[in-house]
N, C-alpha and C positions, 0 to 999 in steps of 0.2 A: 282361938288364936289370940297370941296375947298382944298387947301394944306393940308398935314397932319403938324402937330405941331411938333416942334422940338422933344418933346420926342416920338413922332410915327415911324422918322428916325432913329432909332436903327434897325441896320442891322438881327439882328435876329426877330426883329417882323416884316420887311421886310420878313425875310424867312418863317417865321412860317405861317404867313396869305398868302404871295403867292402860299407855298406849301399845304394847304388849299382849296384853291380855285382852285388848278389844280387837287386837289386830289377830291371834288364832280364833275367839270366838264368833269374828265378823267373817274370817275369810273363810271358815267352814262351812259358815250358815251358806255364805252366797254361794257355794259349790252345788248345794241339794239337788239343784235343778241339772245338773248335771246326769242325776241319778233317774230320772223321769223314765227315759226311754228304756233304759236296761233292767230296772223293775218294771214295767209294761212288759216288756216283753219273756220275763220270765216267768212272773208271780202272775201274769193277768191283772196286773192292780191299774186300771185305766187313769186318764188324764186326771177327771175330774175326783177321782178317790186319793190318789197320791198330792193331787192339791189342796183337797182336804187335810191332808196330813200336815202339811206346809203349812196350810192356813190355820190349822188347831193349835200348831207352834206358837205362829205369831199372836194368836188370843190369847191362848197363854200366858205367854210372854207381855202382853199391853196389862192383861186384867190382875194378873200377881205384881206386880212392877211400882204401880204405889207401896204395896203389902214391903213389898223387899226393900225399899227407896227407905221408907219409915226404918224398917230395924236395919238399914244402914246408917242413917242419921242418931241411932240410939247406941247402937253396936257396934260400929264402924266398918268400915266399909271390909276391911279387910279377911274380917272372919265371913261375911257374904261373899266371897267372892272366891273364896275356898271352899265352899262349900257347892257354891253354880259349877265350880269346873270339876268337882267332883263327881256331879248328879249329869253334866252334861256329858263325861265320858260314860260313864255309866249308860246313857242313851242311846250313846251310837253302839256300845256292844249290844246292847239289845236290838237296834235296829238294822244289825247286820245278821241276827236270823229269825227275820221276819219271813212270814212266810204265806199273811195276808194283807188286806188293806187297814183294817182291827189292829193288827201288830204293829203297824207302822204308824197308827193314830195313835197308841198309847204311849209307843217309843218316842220315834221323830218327830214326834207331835206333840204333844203332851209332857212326856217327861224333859225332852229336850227344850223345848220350850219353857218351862218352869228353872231348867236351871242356866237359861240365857238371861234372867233377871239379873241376878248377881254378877253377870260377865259383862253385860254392855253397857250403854252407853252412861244409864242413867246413875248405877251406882258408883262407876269409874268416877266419871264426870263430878258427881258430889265431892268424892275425895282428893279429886284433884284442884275443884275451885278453891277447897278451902285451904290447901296449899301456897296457891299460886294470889298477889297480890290484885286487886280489881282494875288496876291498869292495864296489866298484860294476860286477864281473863281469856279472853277471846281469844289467842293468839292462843294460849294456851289447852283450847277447848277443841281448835282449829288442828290442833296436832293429834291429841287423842282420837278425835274422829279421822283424822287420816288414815289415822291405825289399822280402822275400819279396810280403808281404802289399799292399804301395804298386805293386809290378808288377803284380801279377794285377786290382788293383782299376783301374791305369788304361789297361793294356794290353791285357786282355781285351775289355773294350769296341771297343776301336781293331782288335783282330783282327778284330773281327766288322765293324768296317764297312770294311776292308780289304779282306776277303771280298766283301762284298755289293758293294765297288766294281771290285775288279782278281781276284776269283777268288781261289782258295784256292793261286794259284801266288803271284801277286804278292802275297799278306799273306806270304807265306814269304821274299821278296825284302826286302821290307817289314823284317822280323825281323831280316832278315842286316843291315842298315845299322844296326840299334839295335845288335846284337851287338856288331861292330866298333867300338864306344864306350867297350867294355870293358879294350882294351886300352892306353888311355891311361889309364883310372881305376886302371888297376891300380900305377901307379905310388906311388898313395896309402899302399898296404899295402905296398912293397916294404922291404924289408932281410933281414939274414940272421937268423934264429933265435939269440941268447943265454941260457946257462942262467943265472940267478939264485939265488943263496942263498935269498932271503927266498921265492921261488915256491912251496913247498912242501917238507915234512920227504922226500914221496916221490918228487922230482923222483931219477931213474934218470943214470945217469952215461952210460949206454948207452942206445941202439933198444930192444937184446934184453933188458934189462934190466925195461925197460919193460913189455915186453910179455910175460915169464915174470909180472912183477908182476900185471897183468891179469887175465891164465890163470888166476891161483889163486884170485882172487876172484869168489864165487861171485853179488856183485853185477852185477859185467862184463857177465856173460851173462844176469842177469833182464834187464838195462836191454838189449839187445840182444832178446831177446821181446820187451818194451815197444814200441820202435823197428820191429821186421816190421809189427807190429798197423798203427804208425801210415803206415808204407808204404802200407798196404795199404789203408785208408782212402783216403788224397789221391789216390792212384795211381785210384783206383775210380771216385770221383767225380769228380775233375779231367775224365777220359777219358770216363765213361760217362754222366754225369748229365745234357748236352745232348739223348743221343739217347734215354736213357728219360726226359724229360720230351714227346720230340716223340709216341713212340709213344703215352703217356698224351694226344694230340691238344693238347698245349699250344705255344703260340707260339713257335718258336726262339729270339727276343728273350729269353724269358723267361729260356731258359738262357744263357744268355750274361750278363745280369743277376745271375742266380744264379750264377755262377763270378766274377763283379765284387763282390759283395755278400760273399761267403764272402773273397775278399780284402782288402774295406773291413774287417770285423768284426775280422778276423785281425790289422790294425794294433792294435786296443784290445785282442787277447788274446792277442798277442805282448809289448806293454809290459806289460800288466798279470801277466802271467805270470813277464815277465823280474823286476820286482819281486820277485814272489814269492821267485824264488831267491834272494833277496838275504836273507829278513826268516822265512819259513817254510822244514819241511823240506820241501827238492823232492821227496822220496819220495813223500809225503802225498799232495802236490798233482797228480803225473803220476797217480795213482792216481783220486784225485778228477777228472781231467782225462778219463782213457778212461772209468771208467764216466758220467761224463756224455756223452759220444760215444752211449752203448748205449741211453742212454736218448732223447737228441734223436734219435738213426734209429729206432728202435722207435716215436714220436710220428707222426715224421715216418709209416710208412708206417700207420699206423693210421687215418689222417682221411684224407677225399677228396682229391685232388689238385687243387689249386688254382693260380694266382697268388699268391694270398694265402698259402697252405702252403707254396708250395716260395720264399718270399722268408723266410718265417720260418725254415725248416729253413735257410736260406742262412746267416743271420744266427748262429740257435744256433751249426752246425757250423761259422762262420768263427770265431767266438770261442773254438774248441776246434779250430781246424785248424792251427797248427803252435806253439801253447805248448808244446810236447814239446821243439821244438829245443832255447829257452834252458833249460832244465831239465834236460835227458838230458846235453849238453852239460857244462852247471853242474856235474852231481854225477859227471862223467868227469872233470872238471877240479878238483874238491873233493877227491877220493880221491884221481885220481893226479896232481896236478899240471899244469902247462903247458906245460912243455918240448916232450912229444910228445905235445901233445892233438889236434894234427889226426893223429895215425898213431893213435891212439886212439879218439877219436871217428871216424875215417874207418872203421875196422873195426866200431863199432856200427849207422854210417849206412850201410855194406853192407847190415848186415840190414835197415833200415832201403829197401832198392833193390828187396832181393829180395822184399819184402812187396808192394811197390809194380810188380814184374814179374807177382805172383799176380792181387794187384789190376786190373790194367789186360788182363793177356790171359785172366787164367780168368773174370774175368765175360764175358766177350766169348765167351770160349769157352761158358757156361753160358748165356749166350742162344744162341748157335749151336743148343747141345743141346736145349734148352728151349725156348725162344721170348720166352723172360722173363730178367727181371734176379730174381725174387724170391727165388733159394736163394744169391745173391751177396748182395744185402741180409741175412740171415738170418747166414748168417755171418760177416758185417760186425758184428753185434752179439755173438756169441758171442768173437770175437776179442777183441771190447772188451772184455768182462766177465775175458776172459784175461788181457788186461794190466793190466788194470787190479789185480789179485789178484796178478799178478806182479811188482808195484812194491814192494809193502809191505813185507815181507822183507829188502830191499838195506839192508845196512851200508852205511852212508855217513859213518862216519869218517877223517881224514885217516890214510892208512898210513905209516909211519916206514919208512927203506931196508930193514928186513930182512921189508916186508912183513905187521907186524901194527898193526891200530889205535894213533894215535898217545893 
């Protein structure tokens, strides 16, 4: 793909098309678990193998994701992103004639995953910071990741009755044709990566520069714990929460409402977060952020199980379900600059994958064991109470080239 044209570089058709393309990529993904019960019951592919599938996605997805972030920042983002929505429709035709649990790790898992690198968050997000001025960073990181939140809220819905009308193949057909839209949008964010004077005091002359810069600071990696946690949450629920709503004998609709609801919310706790970053310290607030997590699921599993309970719990935990992005993001991009914030941020939303591989097959696995979701709940909340203690801590001053606070 070639440069985009000067007038493509206006910073809001940068946003509009990357928030776009996060928003079919995101709102697909969050659909999958829609897909649980109607593969179980047709293929035999049980909980814990189809959440393996989910969870091979998001490995995937975490451990290729620096890999893509880099030849985004070399490449530009554009030509990667044409190429994810490529390989990502590609996927779901494949994974719409699956016909074991093997088929559905190499498809839905595997390939799909591989090509949700170039679609979300982190190579979007490079192309768009370095658009968008560092004032109104945040606000602007806060949109894209809504993105997220405007798929899930209108595509979730449309999965389900995709489902109920052509089967859990053809809503995966279904997918591939939104997929493939992607790679025209991607045109919006295309050009190459330039470094800028004014980007930061600790913009790296080099990759490896870069990233020695990183290594030594010992915020890097709190915000990388922050990031598992939040994995591991969405990963949990996204996947699991239609089929422990059905076992607690509640309406499927329900759940499918609640994964639409937790993405409706997610638009007003993605802007209102991306704010945040702009105006408070993000530290604070990622912090404030997961222990309210510990506190709406501990609520949630306390009172009866309702309609009424699990739209409120939808509600709470959308408003807290991916503020993390424009914030984790924000203060990768606060410290080290933007030059290689998708090869930076791409190494934190690794851990950010592999939380979210724990999330989707070890609950799966712990109902296997158990019979229940309730020691995957349990420490759903201890995790959060973890990150949330491990935000506080992070220096978040801007670093000068030789690496200390400027």
């Amino acid at each position: 793909m070639t440069p985009a044209p000067a007038s493509l570089r206006n910073p809001w058709i940068a946003l509009l098309c990357g928030a776009t393309i996060v928003t079919i990529a995101m709102g697909l993904r969050q659909g999958f678990g829609l897909l649980l019960r109607p593969v179980e019951l047709e293929i035999g592919v049980g909980r814990e193998a189809f959440g393996l599938a989910i969870a091979l996605q998001n490995l995937v997805l975490g451990l290729g994701q620096p890999f893509v972030g880099a030849l985004a920042d070399r490449h530009g983002a554009g030509r990667v992103a044409a190429v994810g929505g490529l390989l990502y429709a590609l996927g779901l035709v494949l994974a719409s004639t699956a016909a074991s649990a093997l088929a559905l790790d190499l498809s839905l898992g595997v390939l799909v995953g591989f090509a949700m690198t170039g679609v979300t968050f982190v190579v979007v997000l490079g192309a768009v910071g370095r658009f968008v001025p560092a004032e109104r960073r945040g606000m602007a990181f806060g949109i894209v990741t809504a993105g997220g939140s405007v798929g899930q809220f209108l595509l979730v819905p449309v999965t389900q009755m995709a489902v109920e009308a052509f089967g859990w193949r053809g809503a995966l057909l279904f997918g591939a044709a939104l997929a493939s839209l992607m790679v025209f949008l991607a045109i919006g964010i295309a050009g190459r990566p330039q470094a800028a004077p004014s980007a930061g005091a600790a913009q790296s002359e080099s990759l490896g520069a870069a990233l020695r810069l990183a290594a030594r600071h010992p915020g890097y990696w709190l915000l990388n714990v922050g990031f598992f946690v939040c994995g591991f949450h969405v990963a949990f629920v996204a996947t699991h929460l239609p089929a422990f709503l059905a076992d607690q004998a509640i309406d499927p609709s329900v759940g499918a409402r609640a994964l639409a609801l937790i993405g409706l919310f997610n638009i007003l706790g993605s802007y209102v977060f991306g704010l945040s970053a702009d105006r408070l310290r993000k530290k604070y607030v990622l912090a404030a952020l997961y222990f309210g997590r510990a506190v709406v699921i501990a609520l949630f599993l306390a009172v009866p199980f309702t309609p009424l309970s699990v739209t409120i719990f939808a509600c709470a935990m959308g408003f807290l379900w991916l503020g993390t992005v424009p914030l984790t993001s924000g203060l990768v991009g606060q410290i080290f600059g933007v030059r290689y914030l998708s090869t930076l941020f791409g190494i934190v939303f690794m851990s950010h994958q592999i939380g979210a591989f724990f999330g989707a097959w070890g609950a799966g696995l712990v109902f296997a064991w158990t019979g229940s979701y309730d020691a995957a709940w349990t420490i759903s909340i201890a995790l959060a109470l973890l990150a949330g203690v491990a935000n506080l801590p992070i220096r978040d001053a801007k670093l000068t080239p030789a690496g200390a606070p400027a």
